[in-house]
N, C-alpha and C positions, 0 to 999 in steps of 0.2 A: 815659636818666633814667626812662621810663618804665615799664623793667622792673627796677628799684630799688624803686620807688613798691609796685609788685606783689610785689616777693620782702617788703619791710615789712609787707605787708597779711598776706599768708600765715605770715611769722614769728609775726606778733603774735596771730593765728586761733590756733598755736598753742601757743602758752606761756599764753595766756588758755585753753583747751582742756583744758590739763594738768592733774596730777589734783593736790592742793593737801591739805595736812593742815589735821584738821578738829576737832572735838570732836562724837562721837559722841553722847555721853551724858556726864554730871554729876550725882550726889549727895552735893556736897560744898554749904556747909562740914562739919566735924566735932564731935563731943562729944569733949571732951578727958575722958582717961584710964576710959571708959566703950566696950564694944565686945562682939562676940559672940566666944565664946571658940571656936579653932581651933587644936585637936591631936590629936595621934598616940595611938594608941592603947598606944604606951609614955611617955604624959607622965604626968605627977603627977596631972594630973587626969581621965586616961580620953581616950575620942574625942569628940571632933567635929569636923565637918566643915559650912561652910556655900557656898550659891547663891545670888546677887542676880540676880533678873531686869529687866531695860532694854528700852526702846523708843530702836532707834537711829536719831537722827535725821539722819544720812549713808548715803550709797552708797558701799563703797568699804572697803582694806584695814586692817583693824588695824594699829597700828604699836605700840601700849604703851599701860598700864594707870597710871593713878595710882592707889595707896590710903592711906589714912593706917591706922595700926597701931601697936600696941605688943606688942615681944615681953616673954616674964613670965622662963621660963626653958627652956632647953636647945639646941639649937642654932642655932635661927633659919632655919633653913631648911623653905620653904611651897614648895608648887607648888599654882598655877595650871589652871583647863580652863575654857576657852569653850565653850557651847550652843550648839545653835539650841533653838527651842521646838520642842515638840510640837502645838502647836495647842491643846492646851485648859489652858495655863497652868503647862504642866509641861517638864521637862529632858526635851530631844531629844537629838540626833545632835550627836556631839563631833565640835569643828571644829578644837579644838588646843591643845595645852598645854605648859607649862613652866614652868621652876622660877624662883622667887625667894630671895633672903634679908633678913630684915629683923633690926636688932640687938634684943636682949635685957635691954636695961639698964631695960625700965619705961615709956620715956619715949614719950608718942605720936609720932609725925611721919609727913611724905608720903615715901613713893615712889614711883620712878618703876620700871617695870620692861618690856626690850621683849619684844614678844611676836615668837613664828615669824613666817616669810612663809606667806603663803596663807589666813589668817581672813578671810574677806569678808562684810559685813554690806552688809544693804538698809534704804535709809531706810525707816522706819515700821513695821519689823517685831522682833520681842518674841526678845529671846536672856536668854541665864544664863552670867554671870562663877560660878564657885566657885572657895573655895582651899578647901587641906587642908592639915595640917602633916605634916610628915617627920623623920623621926629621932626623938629625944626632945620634941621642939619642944610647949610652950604657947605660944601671940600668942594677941591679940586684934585683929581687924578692927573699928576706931573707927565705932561708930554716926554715920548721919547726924544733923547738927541736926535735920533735919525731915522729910525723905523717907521715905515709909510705901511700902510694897508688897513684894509676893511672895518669899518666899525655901523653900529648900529645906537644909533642916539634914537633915545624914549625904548629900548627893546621890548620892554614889560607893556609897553599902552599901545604905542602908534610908532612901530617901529618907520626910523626911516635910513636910509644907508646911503655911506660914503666912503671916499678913499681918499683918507688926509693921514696926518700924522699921529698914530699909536699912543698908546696912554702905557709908562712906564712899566711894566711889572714880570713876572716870572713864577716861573708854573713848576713847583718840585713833586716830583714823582718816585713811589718805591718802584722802580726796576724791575721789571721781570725779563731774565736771557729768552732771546728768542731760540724756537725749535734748533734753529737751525746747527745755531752755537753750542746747547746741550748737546747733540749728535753725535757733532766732532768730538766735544770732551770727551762724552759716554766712550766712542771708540778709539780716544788715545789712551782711557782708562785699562779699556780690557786688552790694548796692547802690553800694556805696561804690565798685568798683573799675568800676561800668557809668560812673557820674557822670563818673570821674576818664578813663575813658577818651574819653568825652564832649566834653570841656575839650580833651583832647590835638588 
């Protein structure tokens, strides 16, 4: 019975341990039918290309991006590159990208979209979401209600930067516990299994 008691203790150490999805970052809700425009530089209306910078408040792997968006015309297809920062408020070192597609017909809405394995963010530290269009592609990335900070329009060419209003979206991450919090649990654990062996 009493090595029952123990194998529960150590299961439960860890699956409480395990890394758990999280929400990164959030600048949602959105402005409906309002956004910064994002295309190709064979769309109707020229290039652009935009960067949102985040303060992620998780440790731990990307798993997918929500954005809200409306495509205007042409094929609908975006991709996607995660930063890190540079340290003085600028687009670093590419940590990974891939494509999306979002429909065409006008209408705002959210996606969802996953990303690779291997994007790993630190809590409390400053990365840059950008997309850019592909093929013929015009969208629009739905401004936020309210969130103001940093962006980088053309990131990929001729970056240039500013502090306007945010382009809607959110950043999910699988969770990893910080040291800190293992620690504690680790030694309310081996209280709990001194106590119990105590008793026996």
């Amino acid at each position: 019975m009493k090595s029952f008691r123990i194998s529960s203790l150590v299961l439960a150490l860890a699956v409480v341990g395990a890394a758990h999805a999280d929400l990164a970052y959030s600048s949602f809700p959105f402005v409906e039918g309002n956004g910064w425009t994002i295309a190709s530089p064979s769309s109707i209306v020229g290039y652009q290309s935009a960067a949102m910078q985040f303060n992620s408040a998780v440790s731990g792997d990307v798993t997918s991006v929500d954005f809200a968006s409306f495509g205007i015309a042409g094929s609908g297809n975006i991709h996607f590159s995660m930063f890190s920062d540079n340290g003085s408020g600028q687009v670093g070192s590419l940590l990974g990208d891939w494509d999306a597609h979002v429909d065409t017909d006008g209408v705002s809405k959210i996606y969802s979209s996953n990303a690779p394995a291997g994007i790993t963010l630190a809590s409390g530290q400053n990365y840059w979401l950008g997309m850019a269009a592909q093929d013929d592609t015009w969208n629009a990335w739905n401004m936020s209600s309210s969130v103001q900070g940093n962006i980088a329009f053309n990131f990929d060419s001729a970056p240039f930067y500013n502090v306007d209003r945010l382009s809607a979206f959110a950043v999910n991450a699988q969770a990893v516990p910080e040291p800190a919090s293992m620690a504690a649990l680790g030694i309310g654990v081996v209280a709990v299994l001194r106590r119990r062996t105590k008793r026996a």
